[in-house]
FIVOTI-408849 format. One record per atom (N, C-alpha, C, O): residue number from 1; residue in one letter; atom name; x, z, y. Coordinates in Angstrom, 1 decimal. Each point is the difference from the previous one (the first is absolute). Layout:
<site><dovo>NUM</dovo><fimar>A</fimar><fiza>CA</fiza><u>X</u><w>Z</w><v>Y</v></site>
...
***
This chain:
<site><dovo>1</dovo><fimar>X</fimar><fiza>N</fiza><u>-3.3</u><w>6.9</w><v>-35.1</v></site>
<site><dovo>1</dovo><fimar>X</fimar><fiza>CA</fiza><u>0.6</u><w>0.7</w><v>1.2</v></site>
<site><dovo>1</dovo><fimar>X</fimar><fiza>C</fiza><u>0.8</u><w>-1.0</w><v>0.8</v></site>
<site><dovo>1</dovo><fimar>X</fimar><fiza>O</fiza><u>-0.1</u><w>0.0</w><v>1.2</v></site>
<site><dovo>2</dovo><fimar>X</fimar><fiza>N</fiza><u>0.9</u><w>-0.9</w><v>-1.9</v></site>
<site><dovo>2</dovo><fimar>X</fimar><fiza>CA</fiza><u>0.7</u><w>-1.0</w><v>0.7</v></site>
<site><dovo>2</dovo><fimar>X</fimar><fiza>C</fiza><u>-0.9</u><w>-0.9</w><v>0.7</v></site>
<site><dovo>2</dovo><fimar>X</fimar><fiza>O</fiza><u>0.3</u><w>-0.6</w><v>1.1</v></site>
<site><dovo>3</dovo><fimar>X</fimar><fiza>N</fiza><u>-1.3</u><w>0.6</w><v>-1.6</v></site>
<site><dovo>3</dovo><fimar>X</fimar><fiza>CA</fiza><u>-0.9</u><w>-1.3</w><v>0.7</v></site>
<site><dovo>3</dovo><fimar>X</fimar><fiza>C</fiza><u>-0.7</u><w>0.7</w><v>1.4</v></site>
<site><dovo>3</dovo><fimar>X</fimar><fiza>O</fiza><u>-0.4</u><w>-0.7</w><v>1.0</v></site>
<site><dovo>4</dovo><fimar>X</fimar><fiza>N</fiza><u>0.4</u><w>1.8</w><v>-1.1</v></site>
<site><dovo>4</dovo><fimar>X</fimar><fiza>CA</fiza><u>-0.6</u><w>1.1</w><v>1.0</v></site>
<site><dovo>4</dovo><fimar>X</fimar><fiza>C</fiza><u>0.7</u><w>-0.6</w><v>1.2</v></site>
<site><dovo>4</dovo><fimar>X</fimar><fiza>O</fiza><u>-0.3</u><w>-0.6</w><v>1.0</v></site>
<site><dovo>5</dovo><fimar>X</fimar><fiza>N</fiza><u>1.9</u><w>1.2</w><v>-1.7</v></site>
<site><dovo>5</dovo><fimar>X</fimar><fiza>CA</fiza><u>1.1</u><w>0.0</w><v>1.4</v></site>
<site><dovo>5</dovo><fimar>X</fimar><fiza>C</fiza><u>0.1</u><w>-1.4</w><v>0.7</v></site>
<site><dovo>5</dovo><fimar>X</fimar><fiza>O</fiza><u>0.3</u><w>-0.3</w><v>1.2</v></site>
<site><dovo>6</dovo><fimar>X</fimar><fiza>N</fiza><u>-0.6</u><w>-0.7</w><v>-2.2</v></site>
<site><dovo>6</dovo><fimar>X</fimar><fiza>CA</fiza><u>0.6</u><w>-1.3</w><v>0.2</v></site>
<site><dovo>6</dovo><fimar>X</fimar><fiza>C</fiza><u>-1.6</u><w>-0.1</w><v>1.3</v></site>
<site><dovo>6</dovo><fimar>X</fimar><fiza>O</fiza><u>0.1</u><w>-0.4</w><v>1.2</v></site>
<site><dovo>7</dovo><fimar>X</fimar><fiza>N</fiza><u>-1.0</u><w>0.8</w><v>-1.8</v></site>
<site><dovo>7</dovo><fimar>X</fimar><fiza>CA</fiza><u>-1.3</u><w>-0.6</w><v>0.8</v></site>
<site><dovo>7</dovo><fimar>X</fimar><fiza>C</fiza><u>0.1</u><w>0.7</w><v>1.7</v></site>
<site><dovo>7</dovo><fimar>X</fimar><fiza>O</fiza><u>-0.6</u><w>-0.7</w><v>0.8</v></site>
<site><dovo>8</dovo><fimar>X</fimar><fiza>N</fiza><u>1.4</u><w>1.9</w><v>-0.5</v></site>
<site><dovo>8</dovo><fimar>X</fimar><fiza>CA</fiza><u>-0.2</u><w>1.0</w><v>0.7</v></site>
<site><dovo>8</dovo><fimar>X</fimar><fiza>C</fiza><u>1.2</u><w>-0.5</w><v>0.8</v></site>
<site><dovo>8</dovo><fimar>X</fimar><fiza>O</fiza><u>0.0</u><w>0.1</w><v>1.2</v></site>
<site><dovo>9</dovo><fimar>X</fimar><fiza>N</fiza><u>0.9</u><w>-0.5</w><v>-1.7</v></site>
<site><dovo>9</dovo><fimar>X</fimar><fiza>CA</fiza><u>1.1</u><w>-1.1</w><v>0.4</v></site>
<site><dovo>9</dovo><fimar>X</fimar><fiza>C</fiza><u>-0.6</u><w>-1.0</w><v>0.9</v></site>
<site><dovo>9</dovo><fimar>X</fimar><fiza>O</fiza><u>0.2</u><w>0.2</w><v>1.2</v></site>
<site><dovo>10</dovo><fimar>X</fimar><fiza>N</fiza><u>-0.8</u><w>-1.0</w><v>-1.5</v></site>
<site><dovo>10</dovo><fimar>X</fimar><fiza>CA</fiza><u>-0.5</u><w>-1.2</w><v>0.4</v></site>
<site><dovo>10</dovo><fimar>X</fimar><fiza>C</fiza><u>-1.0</u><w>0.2</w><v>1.5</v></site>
<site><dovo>10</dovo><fimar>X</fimar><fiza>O</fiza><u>0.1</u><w>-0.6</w><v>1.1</v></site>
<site><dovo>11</dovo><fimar>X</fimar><fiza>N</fiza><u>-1.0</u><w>1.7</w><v>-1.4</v></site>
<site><dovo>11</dovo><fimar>X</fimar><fiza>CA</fiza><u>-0.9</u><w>0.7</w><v>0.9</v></site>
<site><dovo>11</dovo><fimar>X</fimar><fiza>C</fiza><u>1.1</u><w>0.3</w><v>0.8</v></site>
<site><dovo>11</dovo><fimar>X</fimar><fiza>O</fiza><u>-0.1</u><w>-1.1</w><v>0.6</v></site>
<site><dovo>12</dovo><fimar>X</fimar><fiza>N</fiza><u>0.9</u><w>1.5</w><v>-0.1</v></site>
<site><dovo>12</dovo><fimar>X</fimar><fiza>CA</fiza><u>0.7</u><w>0.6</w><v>1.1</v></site>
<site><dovo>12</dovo><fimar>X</fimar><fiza>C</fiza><u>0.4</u><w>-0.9</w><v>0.6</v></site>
<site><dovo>12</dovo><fimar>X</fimar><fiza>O</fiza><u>-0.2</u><w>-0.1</w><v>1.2</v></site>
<site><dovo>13</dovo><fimar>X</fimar><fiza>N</fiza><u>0.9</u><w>-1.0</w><v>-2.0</v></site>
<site><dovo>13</dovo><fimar>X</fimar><fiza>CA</fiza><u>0.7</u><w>-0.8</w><v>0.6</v></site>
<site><dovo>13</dovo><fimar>X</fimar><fiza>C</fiza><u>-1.4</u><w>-1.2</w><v>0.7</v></site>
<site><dovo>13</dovo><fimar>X</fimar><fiza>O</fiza><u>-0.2</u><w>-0.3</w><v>1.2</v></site>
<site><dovo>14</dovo><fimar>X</fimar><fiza>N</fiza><u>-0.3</u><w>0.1</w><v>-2.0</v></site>
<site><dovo>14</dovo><fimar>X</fimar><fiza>CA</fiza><u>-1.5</u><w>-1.0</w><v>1.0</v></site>
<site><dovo>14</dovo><fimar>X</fimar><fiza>C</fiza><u>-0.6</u><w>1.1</w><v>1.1</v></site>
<site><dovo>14</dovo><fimar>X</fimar><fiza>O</fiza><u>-0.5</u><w>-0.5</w><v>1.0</v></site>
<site><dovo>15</dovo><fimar>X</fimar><fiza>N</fiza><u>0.5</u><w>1.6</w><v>-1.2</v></site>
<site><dovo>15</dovo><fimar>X</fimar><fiza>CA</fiza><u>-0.3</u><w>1.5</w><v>1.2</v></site>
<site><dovo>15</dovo><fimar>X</fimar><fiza>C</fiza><u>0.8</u><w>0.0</w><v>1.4</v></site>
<site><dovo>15</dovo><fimar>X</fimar><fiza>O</fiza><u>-0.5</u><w>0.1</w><v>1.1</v></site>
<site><dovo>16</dovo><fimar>X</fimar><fiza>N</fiza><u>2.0</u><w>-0.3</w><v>-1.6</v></site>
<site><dovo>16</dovo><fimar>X</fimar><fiza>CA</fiza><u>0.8</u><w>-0.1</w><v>1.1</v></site>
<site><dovo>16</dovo><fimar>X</fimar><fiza>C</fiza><u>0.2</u><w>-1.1</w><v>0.8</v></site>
<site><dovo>16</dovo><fimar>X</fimar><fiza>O</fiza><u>0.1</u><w>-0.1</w><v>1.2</v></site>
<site><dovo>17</dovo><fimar>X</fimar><fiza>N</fiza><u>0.1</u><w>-1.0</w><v>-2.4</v></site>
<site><dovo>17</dovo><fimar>X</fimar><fiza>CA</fiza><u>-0.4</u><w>-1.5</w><v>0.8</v></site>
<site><dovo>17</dovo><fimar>X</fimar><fiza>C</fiza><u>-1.1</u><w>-0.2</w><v>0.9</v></site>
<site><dovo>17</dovo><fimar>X</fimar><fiza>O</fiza><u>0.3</u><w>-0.7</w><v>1.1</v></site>
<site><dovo>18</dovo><fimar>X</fimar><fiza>N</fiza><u>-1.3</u><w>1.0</w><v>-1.2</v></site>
<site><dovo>18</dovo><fimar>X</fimar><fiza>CA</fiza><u>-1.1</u><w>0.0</w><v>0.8</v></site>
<site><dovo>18</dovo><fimar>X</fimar><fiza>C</fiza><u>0.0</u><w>0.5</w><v>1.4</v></site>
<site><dovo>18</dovo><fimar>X</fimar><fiza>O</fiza><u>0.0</u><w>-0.6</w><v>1.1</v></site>
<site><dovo>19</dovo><fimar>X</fimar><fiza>N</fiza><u>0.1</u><w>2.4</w><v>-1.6</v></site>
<site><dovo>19</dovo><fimar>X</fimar><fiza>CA</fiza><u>0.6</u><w>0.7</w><v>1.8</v></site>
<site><dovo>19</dovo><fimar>X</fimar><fiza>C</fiza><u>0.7</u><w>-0.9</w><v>0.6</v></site>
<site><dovo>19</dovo><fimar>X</fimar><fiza>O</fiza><u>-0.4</u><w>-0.2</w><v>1.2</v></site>
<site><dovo>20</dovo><fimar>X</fimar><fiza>N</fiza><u>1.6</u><w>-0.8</w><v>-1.7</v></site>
<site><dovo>20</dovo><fimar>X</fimar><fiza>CA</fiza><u>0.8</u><w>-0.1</w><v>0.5</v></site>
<site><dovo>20</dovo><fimar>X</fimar><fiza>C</fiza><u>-0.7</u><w>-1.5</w><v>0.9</v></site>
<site><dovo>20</dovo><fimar>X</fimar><fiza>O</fiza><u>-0.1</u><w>-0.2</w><v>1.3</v></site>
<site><dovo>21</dovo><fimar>X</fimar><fiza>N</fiza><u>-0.2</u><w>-0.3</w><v>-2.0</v></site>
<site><dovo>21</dovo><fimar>X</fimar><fiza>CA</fiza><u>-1.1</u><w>-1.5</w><v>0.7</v></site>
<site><dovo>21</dovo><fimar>X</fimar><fiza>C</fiza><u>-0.9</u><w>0.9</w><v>1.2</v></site>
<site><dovo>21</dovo><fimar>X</fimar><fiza>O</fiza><u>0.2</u><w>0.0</w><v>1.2</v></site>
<site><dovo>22</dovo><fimar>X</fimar><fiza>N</fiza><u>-1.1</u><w>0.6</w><v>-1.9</v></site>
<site><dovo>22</dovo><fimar>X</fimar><fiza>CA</fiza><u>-0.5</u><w>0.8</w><v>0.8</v></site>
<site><dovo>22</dovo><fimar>X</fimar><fiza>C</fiza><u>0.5</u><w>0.0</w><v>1.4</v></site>
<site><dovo>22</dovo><fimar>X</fimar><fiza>O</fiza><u>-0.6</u><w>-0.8</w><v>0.8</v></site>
<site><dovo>23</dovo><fimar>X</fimar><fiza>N</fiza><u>1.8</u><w>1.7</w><v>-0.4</v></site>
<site><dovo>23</dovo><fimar>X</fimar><fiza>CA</fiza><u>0.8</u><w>0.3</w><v>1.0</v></site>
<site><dovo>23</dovo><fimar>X</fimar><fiza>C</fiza><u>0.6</u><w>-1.2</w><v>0.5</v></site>
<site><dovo>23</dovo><fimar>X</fimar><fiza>O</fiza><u>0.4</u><w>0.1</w><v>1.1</v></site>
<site><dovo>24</dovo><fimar>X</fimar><fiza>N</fiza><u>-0.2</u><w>-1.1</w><v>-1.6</v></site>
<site><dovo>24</dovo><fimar>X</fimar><fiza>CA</fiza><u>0.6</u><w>-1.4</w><v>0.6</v></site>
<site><dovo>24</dovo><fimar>X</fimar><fiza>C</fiza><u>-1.1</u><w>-0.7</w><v>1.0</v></site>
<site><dovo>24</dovo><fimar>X</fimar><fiza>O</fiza><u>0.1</u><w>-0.5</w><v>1.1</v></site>
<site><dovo>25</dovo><fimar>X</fimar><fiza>N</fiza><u>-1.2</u><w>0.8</w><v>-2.0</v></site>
<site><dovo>25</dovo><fimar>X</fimar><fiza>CA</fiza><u>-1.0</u><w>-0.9</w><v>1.0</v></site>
<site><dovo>25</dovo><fimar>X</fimar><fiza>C</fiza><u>-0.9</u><w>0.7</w><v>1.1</v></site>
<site><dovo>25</dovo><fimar>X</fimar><fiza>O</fiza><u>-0.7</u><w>-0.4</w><v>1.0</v></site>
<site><dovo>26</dovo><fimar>X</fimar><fiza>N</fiza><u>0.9</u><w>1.6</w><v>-1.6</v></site>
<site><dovo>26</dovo><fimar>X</fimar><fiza>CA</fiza><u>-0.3</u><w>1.2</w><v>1.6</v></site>
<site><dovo>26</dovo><fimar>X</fimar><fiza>C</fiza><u>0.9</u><w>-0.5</w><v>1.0</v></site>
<site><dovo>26</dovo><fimar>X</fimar><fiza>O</fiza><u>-0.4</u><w>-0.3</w><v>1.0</v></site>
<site><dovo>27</dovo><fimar>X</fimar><fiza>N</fiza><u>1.8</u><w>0.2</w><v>-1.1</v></site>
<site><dovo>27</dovo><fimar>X</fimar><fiza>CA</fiza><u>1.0</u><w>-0.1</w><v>0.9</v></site>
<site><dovo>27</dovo><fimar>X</fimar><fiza>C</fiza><u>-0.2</u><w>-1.0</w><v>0.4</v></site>
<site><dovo>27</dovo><fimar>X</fimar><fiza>O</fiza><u>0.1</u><w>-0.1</w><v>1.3</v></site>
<site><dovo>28</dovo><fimar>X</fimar><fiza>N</fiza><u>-0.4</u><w>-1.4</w><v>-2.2</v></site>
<site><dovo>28</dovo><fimar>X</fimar><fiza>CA</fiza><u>-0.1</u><w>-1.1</w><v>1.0</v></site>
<site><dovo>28</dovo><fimar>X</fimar><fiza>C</fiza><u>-1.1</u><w>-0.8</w><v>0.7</v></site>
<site><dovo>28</dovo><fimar>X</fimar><fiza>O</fiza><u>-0.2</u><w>-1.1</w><v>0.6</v></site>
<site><dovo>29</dovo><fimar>X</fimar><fiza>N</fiza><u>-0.7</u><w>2.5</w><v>-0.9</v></site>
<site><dovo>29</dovo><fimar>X</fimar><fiza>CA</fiza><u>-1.3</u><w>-1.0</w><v>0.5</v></site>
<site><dovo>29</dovo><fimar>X</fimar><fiza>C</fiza><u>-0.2</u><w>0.0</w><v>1.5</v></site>
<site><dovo>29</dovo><fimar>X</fimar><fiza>O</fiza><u>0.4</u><w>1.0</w><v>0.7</v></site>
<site><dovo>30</dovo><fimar>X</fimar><fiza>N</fiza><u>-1.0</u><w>-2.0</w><v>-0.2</v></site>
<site><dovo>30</dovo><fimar>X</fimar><fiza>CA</fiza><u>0.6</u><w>-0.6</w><v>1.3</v></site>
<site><dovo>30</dovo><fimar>X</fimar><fiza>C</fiza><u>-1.0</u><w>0.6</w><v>1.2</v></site>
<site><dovo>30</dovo><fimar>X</fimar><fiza>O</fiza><u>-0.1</u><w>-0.5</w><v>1.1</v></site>
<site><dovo>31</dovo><fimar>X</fimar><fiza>N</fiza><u>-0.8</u><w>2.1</w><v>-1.5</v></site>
<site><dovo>31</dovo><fimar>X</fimar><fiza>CA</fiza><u>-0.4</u><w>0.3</w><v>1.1</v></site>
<site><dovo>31</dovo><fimar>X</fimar><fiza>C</fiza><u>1.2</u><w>1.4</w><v>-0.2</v></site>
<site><dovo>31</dovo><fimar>X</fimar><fiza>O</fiza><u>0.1</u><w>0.6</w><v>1.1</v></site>
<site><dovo>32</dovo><fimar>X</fimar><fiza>N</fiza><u>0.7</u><w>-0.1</w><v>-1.9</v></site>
<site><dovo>32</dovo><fimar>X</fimar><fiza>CA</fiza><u>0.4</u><w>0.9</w><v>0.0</v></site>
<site><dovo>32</dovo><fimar>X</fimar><fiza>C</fiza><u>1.3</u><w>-0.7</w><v>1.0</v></site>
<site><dovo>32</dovo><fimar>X</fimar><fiza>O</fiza><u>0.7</u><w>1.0</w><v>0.3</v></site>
<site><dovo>33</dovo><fimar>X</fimar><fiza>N</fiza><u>-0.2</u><w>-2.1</w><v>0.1</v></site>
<site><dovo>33</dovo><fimar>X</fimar><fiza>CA</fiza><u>0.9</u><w>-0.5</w><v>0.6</v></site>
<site><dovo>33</dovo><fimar>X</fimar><fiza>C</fiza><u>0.5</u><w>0.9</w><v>1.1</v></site>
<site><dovo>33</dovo><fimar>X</fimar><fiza>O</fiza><u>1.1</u><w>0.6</w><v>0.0</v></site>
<site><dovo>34</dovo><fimar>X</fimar><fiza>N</fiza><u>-2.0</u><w>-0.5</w><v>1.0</v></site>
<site><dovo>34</dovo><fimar>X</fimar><fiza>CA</fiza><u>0.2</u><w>0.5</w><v>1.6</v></site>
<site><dovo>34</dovo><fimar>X</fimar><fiza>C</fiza><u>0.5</u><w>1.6</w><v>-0.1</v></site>
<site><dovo>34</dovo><fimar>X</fimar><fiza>O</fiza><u>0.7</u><w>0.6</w><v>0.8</v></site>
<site><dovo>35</dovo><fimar>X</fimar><fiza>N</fiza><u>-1.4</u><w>-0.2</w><v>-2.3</v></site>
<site><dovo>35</dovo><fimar>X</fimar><fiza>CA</fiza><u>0.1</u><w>1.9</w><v>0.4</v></site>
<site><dovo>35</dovo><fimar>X</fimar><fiza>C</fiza><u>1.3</u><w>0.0</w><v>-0.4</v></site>
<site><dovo>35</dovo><fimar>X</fimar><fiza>O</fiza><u>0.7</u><w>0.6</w><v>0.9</v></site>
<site><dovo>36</dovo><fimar>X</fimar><fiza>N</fiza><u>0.5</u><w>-1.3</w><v>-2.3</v></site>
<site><dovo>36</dovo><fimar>X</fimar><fiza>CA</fiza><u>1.1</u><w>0.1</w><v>0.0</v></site>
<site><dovo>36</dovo><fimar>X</fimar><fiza>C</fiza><u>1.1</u><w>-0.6</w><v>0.6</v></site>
<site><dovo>36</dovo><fimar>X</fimar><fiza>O</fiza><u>1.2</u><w>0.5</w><v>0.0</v></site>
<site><dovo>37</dovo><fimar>X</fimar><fiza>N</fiza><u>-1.8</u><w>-2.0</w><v>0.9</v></site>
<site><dovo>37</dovo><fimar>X</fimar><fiza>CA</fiza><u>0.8</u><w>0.0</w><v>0.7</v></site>
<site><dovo>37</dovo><fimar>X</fimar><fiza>C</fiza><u>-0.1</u><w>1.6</w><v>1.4</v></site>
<site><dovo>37</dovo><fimar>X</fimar><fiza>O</fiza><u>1.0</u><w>0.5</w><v>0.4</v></site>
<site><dovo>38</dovo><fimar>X</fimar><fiza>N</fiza><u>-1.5</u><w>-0.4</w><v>-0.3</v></site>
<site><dovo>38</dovo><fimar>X</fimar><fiza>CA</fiza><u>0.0</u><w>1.5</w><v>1.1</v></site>
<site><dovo>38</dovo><fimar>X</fimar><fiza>C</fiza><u>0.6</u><w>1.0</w><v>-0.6</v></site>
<site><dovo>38</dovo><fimar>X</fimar><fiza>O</fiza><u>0.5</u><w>0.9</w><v>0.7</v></site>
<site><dovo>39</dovo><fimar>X</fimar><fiza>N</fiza><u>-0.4</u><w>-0.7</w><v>-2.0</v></site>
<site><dovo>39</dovo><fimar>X</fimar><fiza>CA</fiza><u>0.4</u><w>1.2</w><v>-0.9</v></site>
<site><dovo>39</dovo><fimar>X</fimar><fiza>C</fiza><u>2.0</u><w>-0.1</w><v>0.0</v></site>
<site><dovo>39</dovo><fimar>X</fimar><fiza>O</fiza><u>0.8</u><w>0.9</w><v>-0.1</v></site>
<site><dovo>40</dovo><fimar>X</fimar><fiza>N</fiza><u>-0.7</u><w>-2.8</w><v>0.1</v></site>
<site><dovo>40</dovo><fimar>X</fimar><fiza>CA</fiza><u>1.4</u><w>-0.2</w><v>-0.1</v></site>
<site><dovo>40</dovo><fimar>X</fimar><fiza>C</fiza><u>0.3</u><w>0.4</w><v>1.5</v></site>
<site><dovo>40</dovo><fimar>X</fimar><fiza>O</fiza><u>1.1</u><w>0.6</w><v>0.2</v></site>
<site><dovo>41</dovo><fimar>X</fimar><fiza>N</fiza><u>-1.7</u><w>-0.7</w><v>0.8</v></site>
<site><dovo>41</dovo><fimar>X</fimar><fiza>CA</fiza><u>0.4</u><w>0.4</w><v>1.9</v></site>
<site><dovo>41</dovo><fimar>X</fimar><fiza>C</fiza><u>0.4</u><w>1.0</w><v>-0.1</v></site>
<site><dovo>41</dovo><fimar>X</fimar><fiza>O</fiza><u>1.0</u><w>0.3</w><v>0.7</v></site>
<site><dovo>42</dovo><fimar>X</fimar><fiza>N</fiza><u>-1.5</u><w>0.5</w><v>-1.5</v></site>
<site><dovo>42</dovo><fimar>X</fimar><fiza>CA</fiza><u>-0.2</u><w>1.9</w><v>0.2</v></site>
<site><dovo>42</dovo><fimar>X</fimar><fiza>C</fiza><u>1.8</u><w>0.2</w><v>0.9</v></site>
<site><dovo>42</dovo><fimar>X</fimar><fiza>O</fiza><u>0.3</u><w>0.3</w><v>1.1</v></site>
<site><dovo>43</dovo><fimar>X</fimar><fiza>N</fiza><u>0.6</u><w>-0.9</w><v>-2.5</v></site>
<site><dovo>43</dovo><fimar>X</fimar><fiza>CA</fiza><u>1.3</u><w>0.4</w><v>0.4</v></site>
<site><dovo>43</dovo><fimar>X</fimar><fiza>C</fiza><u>0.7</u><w>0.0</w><v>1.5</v></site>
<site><dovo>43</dovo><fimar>X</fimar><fiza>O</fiza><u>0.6</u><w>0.9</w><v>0.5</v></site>
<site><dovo>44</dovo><fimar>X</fimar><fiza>N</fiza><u>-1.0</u><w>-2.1</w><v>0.0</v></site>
<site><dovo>44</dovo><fimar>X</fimar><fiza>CA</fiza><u>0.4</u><w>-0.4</w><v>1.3</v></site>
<site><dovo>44</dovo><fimar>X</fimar><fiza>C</fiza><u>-0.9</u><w>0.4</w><v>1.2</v></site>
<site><dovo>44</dovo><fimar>X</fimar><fiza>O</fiza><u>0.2</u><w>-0.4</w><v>1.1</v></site>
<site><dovo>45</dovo><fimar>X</fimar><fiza>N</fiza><u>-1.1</u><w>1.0</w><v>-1.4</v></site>
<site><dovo>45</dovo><fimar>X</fimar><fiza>CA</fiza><u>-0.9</u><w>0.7</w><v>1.0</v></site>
<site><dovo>45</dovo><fimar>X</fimar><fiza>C</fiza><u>0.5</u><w>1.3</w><v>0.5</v></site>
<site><dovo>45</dovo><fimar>X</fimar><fiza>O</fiza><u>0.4</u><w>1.0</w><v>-0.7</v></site>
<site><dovo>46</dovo><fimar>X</fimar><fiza>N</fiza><u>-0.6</u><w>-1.2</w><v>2.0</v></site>
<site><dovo>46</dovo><fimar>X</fimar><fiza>CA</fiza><u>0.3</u><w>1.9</w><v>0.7</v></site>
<site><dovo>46</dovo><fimar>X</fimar><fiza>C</fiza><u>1.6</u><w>0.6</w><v>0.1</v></site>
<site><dovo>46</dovo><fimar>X</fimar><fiza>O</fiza><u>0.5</u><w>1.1</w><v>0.3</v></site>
<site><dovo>47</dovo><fimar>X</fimar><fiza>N</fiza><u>0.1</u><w>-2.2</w><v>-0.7</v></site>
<site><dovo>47</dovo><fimar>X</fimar><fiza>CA</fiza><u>1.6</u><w>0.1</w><v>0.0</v></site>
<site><dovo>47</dovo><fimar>X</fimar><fiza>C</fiza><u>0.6</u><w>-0.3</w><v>1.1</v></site>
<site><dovo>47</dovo><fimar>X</fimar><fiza>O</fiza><u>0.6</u><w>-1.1</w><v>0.0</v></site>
<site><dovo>48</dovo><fimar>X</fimar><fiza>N</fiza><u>-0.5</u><w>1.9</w><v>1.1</v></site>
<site><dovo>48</dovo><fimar>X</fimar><fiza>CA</fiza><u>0.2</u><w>-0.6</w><v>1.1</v></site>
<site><dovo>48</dovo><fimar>X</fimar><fiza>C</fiza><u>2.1</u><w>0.3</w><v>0.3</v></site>
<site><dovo>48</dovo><fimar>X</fimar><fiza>O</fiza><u>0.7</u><w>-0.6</w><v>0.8</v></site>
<site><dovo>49</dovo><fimar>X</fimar><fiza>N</fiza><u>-0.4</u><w>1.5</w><v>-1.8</v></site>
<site><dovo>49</dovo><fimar>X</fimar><fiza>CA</fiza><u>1.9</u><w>0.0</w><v>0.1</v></site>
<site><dovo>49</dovo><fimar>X</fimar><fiza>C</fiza><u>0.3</u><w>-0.9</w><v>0.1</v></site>
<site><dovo>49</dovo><fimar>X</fimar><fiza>O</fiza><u>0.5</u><w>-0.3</w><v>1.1</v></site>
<site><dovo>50</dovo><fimar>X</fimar><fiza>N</fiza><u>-0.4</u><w>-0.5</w><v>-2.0</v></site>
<site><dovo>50</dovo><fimar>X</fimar><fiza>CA</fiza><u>0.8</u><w>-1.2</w><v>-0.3</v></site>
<site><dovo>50</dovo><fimar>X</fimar><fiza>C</fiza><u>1.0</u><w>0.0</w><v>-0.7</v></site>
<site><dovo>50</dovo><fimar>X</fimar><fiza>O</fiza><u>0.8</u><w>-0.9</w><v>0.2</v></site>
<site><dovo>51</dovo><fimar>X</fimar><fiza>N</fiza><u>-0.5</u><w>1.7</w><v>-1.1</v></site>
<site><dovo>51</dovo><fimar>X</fimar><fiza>CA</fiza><u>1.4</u><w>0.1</w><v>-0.5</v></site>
<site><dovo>51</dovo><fimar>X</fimar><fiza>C</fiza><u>0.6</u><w>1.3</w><v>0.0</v></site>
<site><dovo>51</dovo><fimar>X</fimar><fiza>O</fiza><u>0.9</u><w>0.0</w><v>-0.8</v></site>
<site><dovo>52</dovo><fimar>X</fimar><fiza>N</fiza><u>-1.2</u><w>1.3</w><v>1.6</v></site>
<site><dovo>52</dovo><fimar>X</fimar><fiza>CA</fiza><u>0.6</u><w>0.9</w><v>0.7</v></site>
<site><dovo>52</dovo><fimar>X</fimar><fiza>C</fiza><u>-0.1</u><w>1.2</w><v>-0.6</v></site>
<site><dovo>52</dovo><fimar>X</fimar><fiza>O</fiza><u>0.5</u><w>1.0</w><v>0.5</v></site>
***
């Protein structure tokens, strides 16, 4: 049973590592560049108060 948990252990953690790469190199691949630089604009767009 210990070797079960120990194995089921190990699985998650190489499981989560991966997603995690996964999502790193979605974010930096260099055609996905332009849509988040536009996605970072959002804030500053259509704000015409200024402060007010």
């Amino acid at each position: 049973m210990d070797d079960a948990l120990r194995l089921l252990d190990q699985f998650w953690l190489i499981w989560l590592f991966s997603i995690f790469v996964a999502i790193v190199v979605w974010a930096m691949w260099p055609r996905n560049k332009e849509k988040f630089e536009r996605y970072g604009r959002i804030p500053f767009e259509g704000d015409d108060r200024h402060g007010e």
